[in-house]
C-alpha positions in Angstrom: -10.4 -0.8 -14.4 -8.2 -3.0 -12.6 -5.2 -4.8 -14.2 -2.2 -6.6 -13.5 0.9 -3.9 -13.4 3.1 -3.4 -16.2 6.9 -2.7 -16.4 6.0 0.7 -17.9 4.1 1.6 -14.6 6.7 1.4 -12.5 7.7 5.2 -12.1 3.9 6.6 -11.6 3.5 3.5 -8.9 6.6 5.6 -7.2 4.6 8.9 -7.6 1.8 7.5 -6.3 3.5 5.9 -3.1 6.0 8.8 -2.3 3.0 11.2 -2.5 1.2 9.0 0.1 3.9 8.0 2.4 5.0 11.6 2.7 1.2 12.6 3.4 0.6 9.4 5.6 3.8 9.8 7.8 4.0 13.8 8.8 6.8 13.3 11.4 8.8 11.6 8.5 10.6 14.0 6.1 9.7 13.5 2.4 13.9 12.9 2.2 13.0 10.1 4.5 10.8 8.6 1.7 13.1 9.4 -1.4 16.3 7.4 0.5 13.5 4.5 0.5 12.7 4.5 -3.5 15.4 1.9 -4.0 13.7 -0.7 -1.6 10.2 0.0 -3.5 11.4 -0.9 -6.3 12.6 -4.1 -5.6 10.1 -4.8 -3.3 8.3 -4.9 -6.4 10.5 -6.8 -8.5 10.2 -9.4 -6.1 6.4 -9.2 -5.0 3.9 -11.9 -5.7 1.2 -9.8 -7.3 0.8 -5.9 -7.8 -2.8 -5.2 -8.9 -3.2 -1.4 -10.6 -6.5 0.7 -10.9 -6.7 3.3 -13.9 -9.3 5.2 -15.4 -11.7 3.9 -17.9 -10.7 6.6 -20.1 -6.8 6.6 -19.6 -3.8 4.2 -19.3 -2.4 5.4 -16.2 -2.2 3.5 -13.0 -4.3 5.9 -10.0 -4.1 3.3 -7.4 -2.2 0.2 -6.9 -1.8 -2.6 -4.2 1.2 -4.9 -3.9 1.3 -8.4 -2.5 4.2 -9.6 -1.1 5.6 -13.7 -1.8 4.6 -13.9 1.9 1.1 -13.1 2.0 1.7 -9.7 3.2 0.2 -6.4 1.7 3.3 -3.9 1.0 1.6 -1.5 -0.6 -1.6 0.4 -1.0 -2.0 3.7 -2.5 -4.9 5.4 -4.4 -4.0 9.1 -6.5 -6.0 11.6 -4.0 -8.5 12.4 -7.1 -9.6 9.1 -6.8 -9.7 8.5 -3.2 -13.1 7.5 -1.4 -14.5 6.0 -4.5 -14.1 2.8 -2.9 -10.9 1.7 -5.3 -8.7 0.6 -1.9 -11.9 -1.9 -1.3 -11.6 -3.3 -4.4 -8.0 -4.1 -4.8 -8.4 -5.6 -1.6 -10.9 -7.6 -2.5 -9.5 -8.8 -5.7 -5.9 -9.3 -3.5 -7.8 -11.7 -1.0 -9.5 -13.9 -3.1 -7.6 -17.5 -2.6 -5.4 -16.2 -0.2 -5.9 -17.8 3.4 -4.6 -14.3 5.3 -3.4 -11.2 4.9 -1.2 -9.4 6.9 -0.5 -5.2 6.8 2.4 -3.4 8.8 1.8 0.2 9.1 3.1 3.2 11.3 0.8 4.1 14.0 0.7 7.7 13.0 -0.7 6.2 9.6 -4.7 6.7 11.0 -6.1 6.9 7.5 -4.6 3.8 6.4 -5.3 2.1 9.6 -8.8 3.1 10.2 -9.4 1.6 6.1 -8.1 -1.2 6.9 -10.5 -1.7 10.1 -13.6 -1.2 8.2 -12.6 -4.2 6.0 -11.7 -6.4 8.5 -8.5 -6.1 9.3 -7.8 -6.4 13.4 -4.4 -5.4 14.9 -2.6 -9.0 16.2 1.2 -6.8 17.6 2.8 -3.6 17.7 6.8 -3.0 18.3 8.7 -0.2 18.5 11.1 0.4 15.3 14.2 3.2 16.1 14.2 3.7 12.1 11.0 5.5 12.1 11.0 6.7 15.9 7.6 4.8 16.4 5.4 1.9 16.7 4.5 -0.4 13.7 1.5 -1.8 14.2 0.6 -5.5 12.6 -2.8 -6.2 11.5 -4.0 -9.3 9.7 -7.4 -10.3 7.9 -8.3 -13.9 7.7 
């Protein structure tokens, strides 16, 4: 079922986003990711809409995707006992609807998360070098 986030959800979004950036990012220390819990949660506080996916027979959140005031996709994490179930597909689709574009950053050593976001349309417009993570981030948009 998908829903609009609650304050309550708010830690288990963090489990679910640590767990995949840590996974997602192997040259990255998990430390890396825990200095970082701060921003999420303000990037949060100040996103346009977070969308959460949970269980038909339970309360809490398995997947969630943030939308930034910009038009630009934060975040996107499903629990790994619901991955490939086609869950990512639909909180993008439900994300997209009325928006003209949507734009993703992402790591290049993120291949999971980039190939996904291929097969739904999304084409890479730049990459950059950032010193912060010691590697390209790659910009892709949908329109």
């Amino acid at each position: 079922m998908l829903r609009a986030v609650k304050d309550t959800d708010l830690d288990r979004l963090e489990q679910l986003w640590l767990h995949a950036a840590a996974h997602s990012h192997p040259s990255l220390s998990r430390r890396f990711w825990l200095d970082r819990r701060h921003q999420f949660r303000l990037d949060h506080l100040g996103s346009k809409s977070c969308i959460v996916f949970t269980d038909r027979h339970a309360a809490v959140a398995e997947a969630f995707i943030t939308i930034t005031k910009d038009g630009r996709l934060a975040y996107l994490c499903v629990s790994p006992l619901f991955s490939n179930r086609g869950i990512g597909a639909q909180l993008i689709s439900k994300v997209s609807r009325g928006l003209p574009s949507l734009q993703a950053e992402l790591l290049r050593e993120n291949l999971r998360t980039r190939y996904f976001l291929q097969k739904h349309g999304f084409v890479e417009r730049d990459r950059h070098y950032k010193a912060e993570y010691g590697q390209h981030m790659i910009v892709m948009s949908h329109d």
